[in-house]
KOLZA-724043 format. One record per residue (C-alpha): x, y, z; residue number from 1. Coordinates in steps of 0.02 Angstrom, whole numbers, padded with zeros to 5 digits. Layout:
# residues N
DOMAR      X      Y      Z resi
DOMAR      X      Y      Z  NUM
...
This chain:
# residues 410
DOMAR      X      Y      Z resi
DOMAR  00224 -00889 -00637    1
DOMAR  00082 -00995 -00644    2
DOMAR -00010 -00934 -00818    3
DOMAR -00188 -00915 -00764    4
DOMAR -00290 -00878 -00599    5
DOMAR -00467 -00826 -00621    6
DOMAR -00574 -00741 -00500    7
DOMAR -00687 -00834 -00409    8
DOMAR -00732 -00687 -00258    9
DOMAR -00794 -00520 -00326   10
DOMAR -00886 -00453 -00154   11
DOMAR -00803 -00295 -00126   12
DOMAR -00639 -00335 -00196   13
DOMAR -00551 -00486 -00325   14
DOMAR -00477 -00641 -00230   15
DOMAR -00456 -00812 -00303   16
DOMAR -00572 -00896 -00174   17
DOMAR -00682 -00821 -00006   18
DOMAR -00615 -00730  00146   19
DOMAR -00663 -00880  00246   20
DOMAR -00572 -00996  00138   21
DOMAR -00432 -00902  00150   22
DOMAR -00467 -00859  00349   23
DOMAR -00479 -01062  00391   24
DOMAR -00311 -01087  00289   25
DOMAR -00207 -00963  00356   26
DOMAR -00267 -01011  00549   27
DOMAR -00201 -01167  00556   28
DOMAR -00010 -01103  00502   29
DOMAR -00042 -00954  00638   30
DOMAR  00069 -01040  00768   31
DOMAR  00224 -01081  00637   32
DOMAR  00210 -00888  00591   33
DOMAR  00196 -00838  00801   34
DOMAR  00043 -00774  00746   35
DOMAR -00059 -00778  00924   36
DOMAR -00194 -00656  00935   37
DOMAR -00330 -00593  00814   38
DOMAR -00440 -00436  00885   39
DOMAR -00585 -00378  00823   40
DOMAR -00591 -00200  00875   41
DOMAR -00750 -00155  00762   42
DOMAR -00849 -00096  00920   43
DOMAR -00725  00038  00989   44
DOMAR -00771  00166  00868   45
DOMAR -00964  00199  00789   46
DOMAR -00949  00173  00579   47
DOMAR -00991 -00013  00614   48
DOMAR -00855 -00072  00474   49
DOMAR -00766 -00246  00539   50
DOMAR -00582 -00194  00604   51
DOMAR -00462 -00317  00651   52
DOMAR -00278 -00327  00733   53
DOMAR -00183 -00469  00715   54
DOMAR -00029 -00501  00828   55
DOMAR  00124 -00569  00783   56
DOMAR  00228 -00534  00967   57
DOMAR  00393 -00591  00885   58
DOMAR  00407 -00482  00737   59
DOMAR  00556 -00385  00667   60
DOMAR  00467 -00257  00599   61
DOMAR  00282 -00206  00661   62
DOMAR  00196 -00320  00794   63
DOMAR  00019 -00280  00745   64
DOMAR -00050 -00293  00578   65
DOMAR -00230 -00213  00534   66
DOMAR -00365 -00279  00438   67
DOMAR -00531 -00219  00368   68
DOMAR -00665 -00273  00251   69
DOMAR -00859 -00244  00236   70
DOMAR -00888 -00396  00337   71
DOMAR -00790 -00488  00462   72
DOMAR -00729 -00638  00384   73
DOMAR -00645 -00498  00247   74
DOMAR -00558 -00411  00384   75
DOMAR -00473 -00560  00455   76
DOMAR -00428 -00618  00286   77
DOMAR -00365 -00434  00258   78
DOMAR -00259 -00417  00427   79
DOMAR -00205 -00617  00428   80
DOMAR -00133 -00590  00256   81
DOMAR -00040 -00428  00303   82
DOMAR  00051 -00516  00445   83
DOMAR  00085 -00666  00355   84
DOMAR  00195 -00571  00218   85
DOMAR  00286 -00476  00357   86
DOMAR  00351 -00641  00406   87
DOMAR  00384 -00689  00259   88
DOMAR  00493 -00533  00222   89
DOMAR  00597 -00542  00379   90
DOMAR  00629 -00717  00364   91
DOMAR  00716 -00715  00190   92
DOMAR  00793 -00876  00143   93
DOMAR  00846 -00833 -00013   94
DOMAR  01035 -00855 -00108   95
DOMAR  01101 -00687 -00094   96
DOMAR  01276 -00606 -00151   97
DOMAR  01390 -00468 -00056   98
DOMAR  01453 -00349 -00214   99
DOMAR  01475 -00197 -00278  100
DOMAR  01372 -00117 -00427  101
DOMAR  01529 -00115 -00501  102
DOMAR  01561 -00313 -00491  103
DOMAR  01406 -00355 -00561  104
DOMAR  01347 -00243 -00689  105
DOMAR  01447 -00335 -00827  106
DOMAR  01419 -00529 -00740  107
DOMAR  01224 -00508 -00677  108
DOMAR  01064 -00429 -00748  109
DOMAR  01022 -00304 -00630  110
DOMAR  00884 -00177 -00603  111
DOMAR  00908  00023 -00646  112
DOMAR  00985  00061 -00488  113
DOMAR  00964  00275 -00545  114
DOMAR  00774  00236 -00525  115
DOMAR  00762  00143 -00334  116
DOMAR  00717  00251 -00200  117
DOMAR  00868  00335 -00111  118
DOMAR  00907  00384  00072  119
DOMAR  00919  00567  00064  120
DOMAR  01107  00520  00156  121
DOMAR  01126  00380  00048  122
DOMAR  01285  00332  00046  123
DOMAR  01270  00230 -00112  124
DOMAR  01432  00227 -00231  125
DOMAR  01468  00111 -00374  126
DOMAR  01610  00015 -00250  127
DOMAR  01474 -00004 -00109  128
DOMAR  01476 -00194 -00077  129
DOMAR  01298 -00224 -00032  130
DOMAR  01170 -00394 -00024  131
DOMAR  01100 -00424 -00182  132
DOMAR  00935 -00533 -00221  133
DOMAR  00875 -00617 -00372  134
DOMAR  00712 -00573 -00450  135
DOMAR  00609 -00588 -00607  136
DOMAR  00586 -00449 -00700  137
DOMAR  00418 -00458 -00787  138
DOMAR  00437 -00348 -00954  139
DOMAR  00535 -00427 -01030  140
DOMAR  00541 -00594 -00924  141
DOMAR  00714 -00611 -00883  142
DOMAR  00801 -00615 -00714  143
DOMAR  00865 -00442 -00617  144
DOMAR  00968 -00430 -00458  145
DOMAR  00910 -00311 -00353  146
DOMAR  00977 -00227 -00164  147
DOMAR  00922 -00352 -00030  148
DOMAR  00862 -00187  00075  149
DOMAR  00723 -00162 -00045  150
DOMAR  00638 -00342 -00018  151
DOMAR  00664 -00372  00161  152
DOMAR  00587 -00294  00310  153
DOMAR  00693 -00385  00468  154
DOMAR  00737 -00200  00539  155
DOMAR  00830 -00277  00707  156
DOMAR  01006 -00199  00721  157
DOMAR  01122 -00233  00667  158
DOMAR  01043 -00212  00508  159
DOMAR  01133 -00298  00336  160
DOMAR  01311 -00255  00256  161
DOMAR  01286 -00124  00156  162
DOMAR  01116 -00064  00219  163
DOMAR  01101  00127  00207  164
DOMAR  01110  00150  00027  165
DOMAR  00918  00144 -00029  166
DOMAR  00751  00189  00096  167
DOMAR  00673  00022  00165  168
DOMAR  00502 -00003  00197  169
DOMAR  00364 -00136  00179  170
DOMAR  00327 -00028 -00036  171
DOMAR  00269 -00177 -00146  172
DOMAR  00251 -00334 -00012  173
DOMAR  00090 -00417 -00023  174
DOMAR -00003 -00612 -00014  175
DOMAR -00131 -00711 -00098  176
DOMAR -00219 -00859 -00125  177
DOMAR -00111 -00864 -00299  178
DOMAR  00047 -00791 -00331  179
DOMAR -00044 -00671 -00485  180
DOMAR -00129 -00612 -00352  181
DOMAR -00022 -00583 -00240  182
DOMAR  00071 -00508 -00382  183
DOMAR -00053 -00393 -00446  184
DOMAR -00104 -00323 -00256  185
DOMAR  00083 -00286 -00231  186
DOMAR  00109 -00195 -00405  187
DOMAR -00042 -00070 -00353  188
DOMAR  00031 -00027 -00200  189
DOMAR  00176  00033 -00268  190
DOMAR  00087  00142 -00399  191
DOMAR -00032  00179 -00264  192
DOMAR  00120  00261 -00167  193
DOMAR  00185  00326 -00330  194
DOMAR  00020  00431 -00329  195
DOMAR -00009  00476 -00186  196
DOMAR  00171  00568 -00170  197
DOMAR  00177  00638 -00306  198
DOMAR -00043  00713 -00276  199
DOMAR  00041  00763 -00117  200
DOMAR  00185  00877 -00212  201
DOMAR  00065  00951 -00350  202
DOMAR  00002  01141 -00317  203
DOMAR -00135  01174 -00210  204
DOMAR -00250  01232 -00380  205
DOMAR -00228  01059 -00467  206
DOMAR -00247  00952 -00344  207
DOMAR -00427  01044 -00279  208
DOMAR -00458  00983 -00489  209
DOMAR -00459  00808 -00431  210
DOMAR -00578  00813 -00305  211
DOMAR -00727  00681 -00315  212
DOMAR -00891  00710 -00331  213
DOMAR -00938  00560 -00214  214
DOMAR -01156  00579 -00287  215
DOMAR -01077  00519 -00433  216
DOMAR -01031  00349 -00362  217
DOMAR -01139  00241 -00419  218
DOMAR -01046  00069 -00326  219
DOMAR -01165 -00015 -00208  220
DOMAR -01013 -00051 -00096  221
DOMAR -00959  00111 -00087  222
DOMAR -01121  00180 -00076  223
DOMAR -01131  00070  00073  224
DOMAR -00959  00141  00149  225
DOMAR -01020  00344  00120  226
DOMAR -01176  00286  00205  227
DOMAR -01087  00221  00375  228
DOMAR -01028  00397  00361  229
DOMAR -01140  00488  00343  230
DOMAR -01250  00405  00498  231
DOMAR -01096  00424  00603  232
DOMAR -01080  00604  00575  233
DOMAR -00912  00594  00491  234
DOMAR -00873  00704  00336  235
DOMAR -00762  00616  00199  236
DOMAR -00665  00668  00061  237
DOMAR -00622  00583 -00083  238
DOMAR -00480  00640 -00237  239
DOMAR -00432  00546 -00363  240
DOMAR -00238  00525 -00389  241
DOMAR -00237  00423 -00523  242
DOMAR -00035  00474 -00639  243
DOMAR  00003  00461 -00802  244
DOMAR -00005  00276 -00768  245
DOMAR -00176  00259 -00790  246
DOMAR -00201  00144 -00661  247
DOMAR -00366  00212 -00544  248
DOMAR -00304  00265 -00383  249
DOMAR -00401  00370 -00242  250
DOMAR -00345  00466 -00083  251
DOMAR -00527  00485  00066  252
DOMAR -00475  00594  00206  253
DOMAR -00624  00603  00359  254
DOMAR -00646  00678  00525  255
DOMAR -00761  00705  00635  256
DOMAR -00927  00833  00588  257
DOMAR -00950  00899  00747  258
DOMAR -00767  00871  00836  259
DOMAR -00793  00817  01027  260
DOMAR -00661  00897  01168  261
DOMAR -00708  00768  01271  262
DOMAR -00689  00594  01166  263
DOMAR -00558  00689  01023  264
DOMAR -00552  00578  00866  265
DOMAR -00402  00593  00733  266
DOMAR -00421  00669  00559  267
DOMAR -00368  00511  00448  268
DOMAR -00331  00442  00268  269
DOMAR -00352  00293  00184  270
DOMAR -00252  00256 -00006  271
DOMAR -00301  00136 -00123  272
DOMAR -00259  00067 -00317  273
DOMAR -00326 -00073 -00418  274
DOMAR -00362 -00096 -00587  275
DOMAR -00542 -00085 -00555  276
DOMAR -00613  00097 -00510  277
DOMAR -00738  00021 -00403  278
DOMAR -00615 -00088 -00289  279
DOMAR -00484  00054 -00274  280
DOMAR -00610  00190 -00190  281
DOMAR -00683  00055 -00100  282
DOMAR -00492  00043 -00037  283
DOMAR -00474  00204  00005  284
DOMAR -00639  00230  00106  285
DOMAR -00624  00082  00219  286
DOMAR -00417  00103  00245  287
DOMAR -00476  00282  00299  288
DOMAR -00572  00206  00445  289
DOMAR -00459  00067  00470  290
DOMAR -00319  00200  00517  291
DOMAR -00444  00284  00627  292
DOMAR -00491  00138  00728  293
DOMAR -00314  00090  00720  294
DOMAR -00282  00234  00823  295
DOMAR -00430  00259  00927  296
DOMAR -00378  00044  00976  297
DOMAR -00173  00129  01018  298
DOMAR -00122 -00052  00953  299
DOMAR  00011 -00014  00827  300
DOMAR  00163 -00009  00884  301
DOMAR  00226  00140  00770  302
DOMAR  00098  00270  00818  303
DOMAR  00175  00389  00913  304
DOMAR  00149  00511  01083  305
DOMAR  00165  00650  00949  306
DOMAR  00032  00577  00842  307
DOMAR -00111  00576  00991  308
DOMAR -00049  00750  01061  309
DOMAR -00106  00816  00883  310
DOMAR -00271  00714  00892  311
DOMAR -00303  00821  01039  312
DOMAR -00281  00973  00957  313
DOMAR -00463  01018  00903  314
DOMAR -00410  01179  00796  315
DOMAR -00315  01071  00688  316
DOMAR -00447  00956  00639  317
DOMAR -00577  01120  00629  318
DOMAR -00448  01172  00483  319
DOMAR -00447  00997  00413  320
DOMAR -00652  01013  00406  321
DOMAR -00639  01186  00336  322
DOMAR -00522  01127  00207  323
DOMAR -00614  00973  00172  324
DOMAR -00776  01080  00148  325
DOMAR -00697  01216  00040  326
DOMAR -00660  01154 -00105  327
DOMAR -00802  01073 -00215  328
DOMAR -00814  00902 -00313  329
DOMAR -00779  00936 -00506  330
DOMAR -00704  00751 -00531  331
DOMAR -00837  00608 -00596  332
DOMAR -00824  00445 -00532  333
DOMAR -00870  00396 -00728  334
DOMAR -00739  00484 -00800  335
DOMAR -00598  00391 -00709  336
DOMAR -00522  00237 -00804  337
DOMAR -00551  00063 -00762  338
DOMAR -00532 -00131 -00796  339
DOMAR -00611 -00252 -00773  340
DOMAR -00526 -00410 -00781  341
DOMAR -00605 -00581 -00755  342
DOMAR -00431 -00663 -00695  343
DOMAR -00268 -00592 -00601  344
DOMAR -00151 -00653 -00768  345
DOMAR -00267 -00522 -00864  346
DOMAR -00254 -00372 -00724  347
DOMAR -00065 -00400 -00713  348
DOMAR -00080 -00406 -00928  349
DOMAR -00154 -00223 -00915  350
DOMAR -00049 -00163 -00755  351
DOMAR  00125 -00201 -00851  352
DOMAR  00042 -00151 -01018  353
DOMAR  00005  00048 -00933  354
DOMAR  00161  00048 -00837  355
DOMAR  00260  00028 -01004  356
DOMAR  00165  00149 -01096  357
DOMAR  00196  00292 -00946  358
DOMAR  00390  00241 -01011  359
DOMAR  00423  00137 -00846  360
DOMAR  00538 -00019 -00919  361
DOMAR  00561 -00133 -00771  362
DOMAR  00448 -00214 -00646  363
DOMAR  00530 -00346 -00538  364
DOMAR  00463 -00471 -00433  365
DOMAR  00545 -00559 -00282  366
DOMAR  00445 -00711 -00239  367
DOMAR  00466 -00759 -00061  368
DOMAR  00326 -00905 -00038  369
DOMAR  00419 -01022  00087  370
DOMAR  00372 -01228  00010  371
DOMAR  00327 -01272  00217  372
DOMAR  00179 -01136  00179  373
DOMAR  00115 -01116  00044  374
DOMAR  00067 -00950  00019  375
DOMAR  00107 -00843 -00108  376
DOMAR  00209 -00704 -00038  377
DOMAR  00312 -00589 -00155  378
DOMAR  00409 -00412 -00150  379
DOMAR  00376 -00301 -00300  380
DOMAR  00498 -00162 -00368  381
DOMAR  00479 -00030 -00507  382
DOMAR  00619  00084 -00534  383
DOMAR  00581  00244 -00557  384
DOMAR  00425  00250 -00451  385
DOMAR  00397  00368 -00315  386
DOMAR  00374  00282 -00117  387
DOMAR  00276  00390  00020  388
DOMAR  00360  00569  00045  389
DOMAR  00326  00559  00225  390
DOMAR  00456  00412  00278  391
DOMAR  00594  00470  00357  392
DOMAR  00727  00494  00241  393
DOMAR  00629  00499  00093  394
DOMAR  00699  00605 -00047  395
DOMAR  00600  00675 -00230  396
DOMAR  00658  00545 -00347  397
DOMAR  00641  00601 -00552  398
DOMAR  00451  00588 -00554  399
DOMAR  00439  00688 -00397  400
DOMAR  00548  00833 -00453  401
DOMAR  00464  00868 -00603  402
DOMAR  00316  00876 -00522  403
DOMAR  00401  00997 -00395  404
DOMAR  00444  01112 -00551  405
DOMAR  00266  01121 -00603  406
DOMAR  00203  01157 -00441  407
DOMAR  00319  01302 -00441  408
DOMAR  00309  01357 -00634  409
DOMAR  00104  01353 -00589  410
């Protein structure tokens, strides 16, 4: 990787150059990508914070890709880059092998299969010939072969030899203006949804200890977000999930004050995890309303009928507002760790540096930038790390059932 990549855009969040830089780059490679639409959606719902889909009609995965930023060049830059790495990731033109764990294990460095993220059918076995990948793995900077299904997202059928061993999402693909960056951003989503599974599994009594004192933000960003808020008679949420990682990482749940019967609006959540304390809640607090407006805009394709029969139900989000109001902030926004790094080499520095001293030894990286592009695109993987609990087929990995004993011993 290229050594060094300082940060020249600190508005909000770290990028290597402005959202409109980024924005004017990435439009003229739209129609290479079958990138044809971007939508700003901002004025369907009343917080005010830009909201953009972008549409990619040809995908093999999701069609519509969501962005969001405090002003509008941000969310295009955040929703352009989100569809560009889906392409990326289901057009993989890398060198891949057909073997067995078995076959390779003496012949190929390969990553700690015990630690990836199984089906709960899996039907992995040491003499399952699967695609394997090549990757980098960034500890101790050597290469690692890892299971195609956990870098690619083409989900067309039929899907790969093999496939059906390990749970395949979109965990760990991200972009940049650098690959560092790109690098970094991918790293933190996958501790991100390491945390937020495993605040999800603790017992009801320690995760009301996490809950965030939001007067104690003292971010003019997020200041900025609570605000929109609070003038559109929302009530948010905010606990910190931050794991033995040490990495600061936030979960903001809102829904409406005064629920309407006649215009109902979905309870929602937003996740986010950066280095910086400051750029993670902001994270969280605008994701929250992007997956609101994503809704409330019925562009994704993967929301479901289910999903909007619940938004009707207005005793469910009464409960969500009861629960949200019930339990009191103890958790200081000054008391959760941070870093401030003046370059991506020095974030992903610190990132590795806490990942090995929670006794997590591997963190790979697939780079799939295509040389016709140009943009940094890469998939990352860290054994051991929990993804969501809610995709189907999800099941507790090692991390996940220990916290599933404490919950129980508590």
């Amino acid at each position: 990787m290229t050594p060094h990549a300082p940060k020249h855009f600190r508005a909000g969040t770290h990028r290597l150059v402005p959202p409109e830089e980024t924005v004017q780059r990435i439009r003229r490679l739209m129609p290479i990508m079958g990138i044809t639409r971007i939508a700003n959606v901002t004025g369907l719902d009343t917080l005010g914070l830009p909201v953009v889909m972008v549409y990619r009609p040809n995908s093999r995965s999701l069609a519509v890709s969501p962005g969001k930023g405090m002003d509008l060049a941000s969310a295009k830059a955040s929703g352009l880059m989100e569809s560009v790495e889906g392409y990326h990731a289901e057009n993989v033109h890398l060198p891949l092998k057909l073997a067995s764990h078995a076959e390779l294990r003496f012949s190929h460095p390969l990553v700690d299969v015990t630690g990836l993220p199984r089906l709960s059918a899996s039907i992995f076995h040491e003499r399952l010939r699967l695609l394997w990948v090549e990757g980098a793995e960034l500890m101790e900077r050597r290469p690692a072969w890892v299971p195609f299904d956990l870098v690619h997202t083409c989900f067309t059928l039929p899907l790969p030899t093999g496939s059906g061993a390990f749970l395949m999402s979109s965990n760990g693909l991200a972009s940049g203006n650098h690959v560092l960056e790109a690098t970094s951003h991918a790293l933190c989503e996958v501790v991100e949804r390491d945390a937020t599974t495993l605040w999800n599994l603790r017992a009801a009594r320690a995760r009301r200890r996490t809950r965030l004192d939001l007067g104690t933000v003292d971010d003019a960003a997020c200041r900025e977000m609570l605000a929109r808020y609070e003038r559109a008679g929302v009530e948010a949420a905010v606990w910190e999930t931050t794991t033995d990682v040490g990495i600061p990482a936030f979960l903001c749940r809102i829904a409406e004050r005064t629920p309407d019967p006649l215009r109902p609006l979905p309870v929602t959540q937003g996740m986010g995890c950066h280095p910086s304390r400051r750029v993670a809640l902001l994270r969280a607090l605008t994701e929250a309303a992007q997956s609101r407006l994503t809704l409330i805009s019925g562009a994704r394709d993967d929301a479901s009928r289910q999903r909007y029969e619940g938004i009707r139900d207005l005793d469910r989000t009464v409960r969500a507002l009861e629960h949200m109001r019930s339990e009191p902030p103890v958790r200081c926004f000054q008391d959760v760790p941070t870093f401030e790094g003046d370059s991506f080499d020095e974030d992903l520095a610190w990132e590795l540096e806490r990942l090995r001293a929670a006794g997590l030894r591997q963190v790979v990286v697939v780079e799939l930038t295509k040389r016709e592009l140009g943009i940094p695109v890469v998939r990352v993987i860290i054994p051991g790390l929990e993804p969501l609990h809610d995709i189907p087929g999800y099941t507790p990995g090692a991390r996940a059932r220990r916290v599933l004993q404490e919950a129980r011993d508590e």
